[in-house]
N, C-alpha and C positions, 0 to 999 in steps of 0.2 A: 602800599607804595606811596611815595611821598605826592602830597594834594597836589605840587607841579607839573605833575605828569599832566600829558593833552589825554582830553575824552578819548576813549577808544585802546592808548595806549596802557591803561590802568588795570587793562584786563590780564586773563590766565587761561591758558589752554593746559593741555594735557594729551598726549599722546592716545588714539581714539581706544588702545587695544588695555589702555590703562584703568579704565572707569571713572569712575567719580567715589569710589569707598575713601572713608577718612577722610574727605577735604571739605565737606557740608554740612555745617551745622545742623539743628532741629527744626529751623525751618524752612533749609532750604538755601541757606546765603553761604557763600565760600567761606572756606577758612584755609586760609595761607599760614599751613603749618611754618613756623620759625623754628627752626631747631632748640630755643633755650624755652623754647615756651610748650614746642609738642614735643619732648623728648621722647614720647612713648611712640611717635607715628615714625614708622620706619620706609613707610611706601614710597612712590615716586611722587617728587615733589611736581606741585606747578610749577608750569610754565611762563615769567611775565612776557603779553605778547611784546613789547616794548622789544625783547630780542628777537623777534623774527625778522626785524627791517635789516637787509643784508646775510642773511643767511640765505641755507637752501631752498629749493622750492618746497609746496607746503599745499593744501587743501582744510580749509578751516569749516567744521561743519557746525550747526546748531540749527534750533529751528528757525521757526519764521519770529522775525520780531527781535531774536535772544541778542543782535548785535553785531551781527557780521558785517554788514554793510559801514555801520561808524569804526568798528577796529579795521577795515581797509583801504577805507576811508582815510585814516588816522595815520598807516601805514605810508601810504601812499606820498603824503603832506613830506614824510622822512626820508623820503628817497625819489627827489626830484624828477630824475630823468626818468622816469617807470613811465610806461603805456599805457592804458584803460584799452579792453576791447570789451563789448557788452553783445556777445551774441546773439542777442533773442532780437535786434535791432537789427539784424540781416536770416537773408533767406541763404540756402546752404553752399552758394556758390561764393556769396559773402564772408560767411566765415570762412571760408579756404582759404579768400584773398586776404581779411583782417589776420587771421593766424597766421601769413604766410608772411605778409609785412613785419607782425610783429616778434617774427625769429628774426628776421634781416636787419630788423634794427637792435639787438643782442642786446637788450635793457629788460631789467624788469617789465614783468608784463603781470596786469590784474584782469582778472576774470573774476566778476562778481556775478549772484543770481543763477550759477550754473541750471539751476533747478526750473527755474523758470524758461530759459531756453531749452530746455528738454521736454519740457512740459509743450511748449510751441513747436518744436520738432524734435521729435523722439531720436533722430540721427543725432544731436548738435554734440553728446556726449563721444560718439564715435567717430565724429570728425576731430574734436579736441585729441584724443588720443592719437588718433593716426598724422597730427601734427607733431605731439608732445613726444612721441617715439622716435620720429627723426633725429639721427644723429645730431644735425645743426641746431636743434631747440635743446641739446643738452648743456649748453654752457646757457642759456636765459633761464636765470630765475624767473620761476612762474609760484602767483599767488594769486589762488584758487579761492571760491566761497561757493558753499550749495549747502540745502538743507537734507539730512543724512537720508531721509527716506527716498531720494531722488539721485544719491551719488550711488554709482556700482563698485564693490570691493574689486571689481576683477580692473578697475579702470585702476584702482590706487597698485595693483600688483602689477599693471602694466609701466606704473611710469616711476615705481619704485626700483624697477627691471630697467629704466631706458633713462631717468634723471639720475644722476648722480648722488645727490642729498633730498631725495625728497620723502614730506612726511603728512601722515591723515595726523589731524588734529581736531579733537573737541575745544570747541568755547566754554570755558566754565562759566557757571552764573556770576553776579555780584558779588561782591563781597557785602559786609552790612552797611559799612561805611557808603560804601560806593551806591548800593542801593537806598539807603534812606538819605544820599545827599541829591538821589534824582526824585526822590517821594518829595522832599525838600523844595527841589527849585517848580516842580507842578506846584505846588499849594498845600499839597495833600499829606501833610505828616502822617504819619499810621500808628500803630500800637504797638508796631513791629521797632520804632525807630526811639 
């Protein structure tokens, strides 16, 4: 993607049920198949997240670290009017009310950390749902982050069943570029770069 792009929007997701075969080089850094360049890879291409701002809802997973928080971050910058709710910042009567305000005001709505507020109360993911199912959170686009060993599949075929467009999504790594221009700005060129 061209170097103007903002941090965060530079990235590639991929649909969770897709994998990662074909898009990884040897050691690990993306490869954003080009049609004129991978003619031979016929798989499903990335994703730039750059198109997720304005589209349907979404749950973006990766681990801890991989960059979810700067891509919604980043997101967020592109679509003004959107909400932050951080549940791990209320106790469960809290998130009722924070969830409940942020269907009535029918804006994008982010939820970062899911993982974390699950981790501080093991309910916080079955409160999410039992908001996100209500008919009236069907027209709020909701953009989701959590780290995958903390998301339940049964939650993404709940709200696959109750949102309209919604989709689990992997973070893909770096590209080479992208990661030797952050080895780059530490200090720290590598061998890799």
């Amino acid at each position: 993607m061209p170097g103007s792009v903002p941090v965060g929007l530079d990235r590639y997701v991929r649909r969770s049920t897709e994998g990662v075969d074909g898009v990884l080089d040897e050691d690990g850094f993306l490869q954003v198949p080009i049609a004129e360049t991978f003619r031979w890879y016929g798989g499903p291409q990335p994703i730039p997240v750059v198109g997720l701002a304005g589209s349907g809802s979404f749950v973006l997973l990766a681990p801890g670290g991989a960059g979810k928080t700067t891509v919604l971050n980043a997101l967020r910058s592109s679509e003004p009017a959107a909400t932050v709710v951080d549940l791990s910042l209320h106790d469960r009567s809290g998130m009722h009310r924070e969830l409940a305000a942020a269907v009535d005001l029918g804006r994008p709505v982010y939820l970062d950390g899911l993982d974390v507020a699950a981790r501080e109360d093991p309910a916080a993911l079955r409160i999410l749902q039992a908001h996100l199912v209500k008919p009236e959170a069907r027209a709020v686009p909701w953009r989701l982050a959590c780290r995958p060993a903390a998301w339940d599949t049964r939650l993404t075929a709940a709200l696959s069943g109750a949102l309209a467009d919604f989709h689990e999504f992997v973070l893909l790594p770096l590209d080479r570029a992208a990661g030797c221009g952050a080895v780059r700005t530490s200090g720290r060129a590598g061998w890799l770069c």
